[in-house]
C-alpha positions, 0 to 999 in steps of 0.5 A: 454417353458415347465418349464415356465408352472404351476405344478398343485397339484392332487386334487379328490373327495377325499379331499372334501370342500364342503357338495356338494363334501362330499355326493359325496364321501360318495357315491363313497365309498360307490360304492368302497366297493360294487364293491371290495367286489363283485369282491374280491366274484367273485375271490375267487370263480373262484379260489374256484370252479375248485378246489373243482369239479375238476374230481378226481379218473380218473372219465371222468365228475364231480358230476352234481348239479342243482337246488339249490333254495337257492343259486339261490334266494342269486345270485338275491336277493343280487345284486338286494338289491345292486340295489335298494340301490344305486338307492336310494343314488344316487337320495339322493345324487343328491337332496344334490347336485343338489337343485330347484334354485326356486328364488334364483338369481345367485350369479356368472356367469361364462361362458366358452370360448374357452380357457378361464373362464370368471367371472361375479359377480351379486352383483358388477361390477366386471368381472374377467378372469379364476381365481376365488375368492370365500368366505368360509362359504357361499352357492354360486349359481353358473350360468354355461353358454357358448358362443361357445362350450360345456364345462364342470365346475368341480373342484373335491374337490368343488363337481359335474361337469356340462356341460355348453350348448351355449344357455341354463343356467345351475345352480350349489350350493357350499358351500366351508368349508375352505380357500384354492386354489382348482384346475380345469379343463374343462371336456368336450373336446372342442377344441385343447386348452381343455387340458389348459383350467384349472380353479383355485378356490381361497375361501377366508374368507369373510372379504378377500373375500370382500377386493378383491371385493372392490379392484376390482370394482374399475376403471383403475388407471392412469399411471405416467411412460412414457413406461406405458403411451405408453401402454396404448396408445397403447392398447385403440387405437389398435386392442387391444380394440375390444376383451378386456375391461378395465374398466374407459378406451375406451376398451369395447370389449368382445371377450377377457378377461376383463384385468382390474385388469390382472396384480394382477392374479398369472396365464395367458392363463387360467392356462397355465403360471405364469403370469410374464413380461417375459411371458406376453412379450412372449405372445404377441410378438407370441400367437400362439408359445404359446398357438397354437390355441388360438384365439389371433391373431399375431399383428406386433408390434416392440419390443418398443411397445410389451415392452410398452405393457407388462408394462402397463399390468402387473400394471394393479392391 
């Protein structure tokens, strides 16, 4: 299995997006040249000083100095500046950050699950499932929920992390600065699957943004093959129905993902696959070969109807 799973490019704090992600690099710089400098000192010191008062001549205990005001104030005085300094760049920096929502109204909500990232667009109908789009150029309130455990939402190149708390709405500003697929993942451990609970940020320009929007407001389009019929079939008057929703169908549950739009997504199983017919296939013939843990039961479906299945799923778009 293990070459069917995604590569995933390192991304930091370092390559920023956004004005949120900038300040917060500026700030971890910031702290990187302090603390190299202070320990470069410290080095030089513990390298310099046993040199310098080594005994010499066979005398049995070197010259005793104490009482330097001068360098006793410079030992205080300097890490107290350092103090008061990044005091203040941090609390600027979380106002940069971290602004009053006052009014403003979420322009997304997503909520964490475990393992999964759901994704609900105030604006529209649409609810998508750990890929999530996003325009460049705008600022974006973020609402950050949980159904279960605590979770945490960070995608590093988009700015700071924030914990997600069953029962309490957390809130967060972006502000992304140009197209491009930014990578994440939960930061909090809750649960055997945390290590695969990855998140992938897809910003877009508004004009694609929109496109995709409208694409997917739109309502499952009735199959015209035989083998997706019997999917379909399958999957509204199964099981299937009462953990996921697919919308303009009878499948309303909300346990699982909303699959409306599953097959147009590159990814499965919150990051952990490329979502291909042969994954989808394998996925539903064992979940939990797959993805141990996860909380999709093993129906005992003939090979007949896990193909029909797969195929009514992946033309989903």
């Amino acid at each position: 299995m293990a070459k069917d799973l995604l590569l995933f490019t390192a991304q930091s704090i370092f390559d920023a997006a956004s004005p949120q992600a900038e300040k917060i690099r500026s700030l971890t710089i910031g702290f990187i040249w302090a603390s190299s400098a202070m320990m470069l000192l410290v080095a030089l010191l513990a390298i310099y000083i046993p040199i310098k008062y080594r005994a010499k001549n066979s005398i049995s205990e070197p010259k005793q100095i104490t009482g330097n005001r001068r360098l006793e104030i410079l030992m205080v005085g300097v890490p107290m500046v350092l103090v008061i300094v990044f005091f203040f760049w941090s609390l600027t920096t979380m106002s940069a950050v971290l602004p009053a929502r006052g009014t403003a109204i979420p322009d997304l909500t997503i909520t964490g699950h475990q393992w999964w990232w759901e994704a609900r667009y105030s604006k529209s109908k649409v609810i998508a499932a750990n890929e999530i789009h996003l325009p460049v150029g705008r600022r974006l309130l973020l609402q950050l929920n949980s159904t279960d455990v605590i979770h945490d939402w960070w995608v590093p190149a988009l700015g700071g992390k924030m914990d997600m708390i069953p029962g309490i709405n957390n809130y967060l500003w972006v502000t992304i600065n140009k197209p491009g697929i930014y990578e994440g993942a939960c930061s909090e451990f809750c649960g055997q699957q945390h290590a695969w609970m990855r998140i992938r940020v897809v910003a877009q320009l508004p004009t694609d943004y929109q496109h995709w929007l409208d694409a997917n407001q739109a309502d499952e389009k009735q199959p015209n093959d035989s083998l997706v019929t019997a999917g379909q079939a399958l999957f509204t008057y199964a099981s299937c129905s009462s953990c996921h929703s697919i919308n303009g169908t009878g499948a309303a549950g909300l346990q699982g993902p909303n699959l409306t739009h599953f097959g147009s997504r590159k990814t499965m199983l919150a990051g952990m696959l490329d979502n291909t017919p042969e994954n989808l296939y394998r996925w539903l013939t064992d979940p939990q070969k797959v993805k141990p843990g996860a909380h999709m039961p093993r129906f005992i479906f003939g090979q007949d109807s896990i193909r029909a299945l797969t195929a009514y799923l992946a033309q989903l778009k």
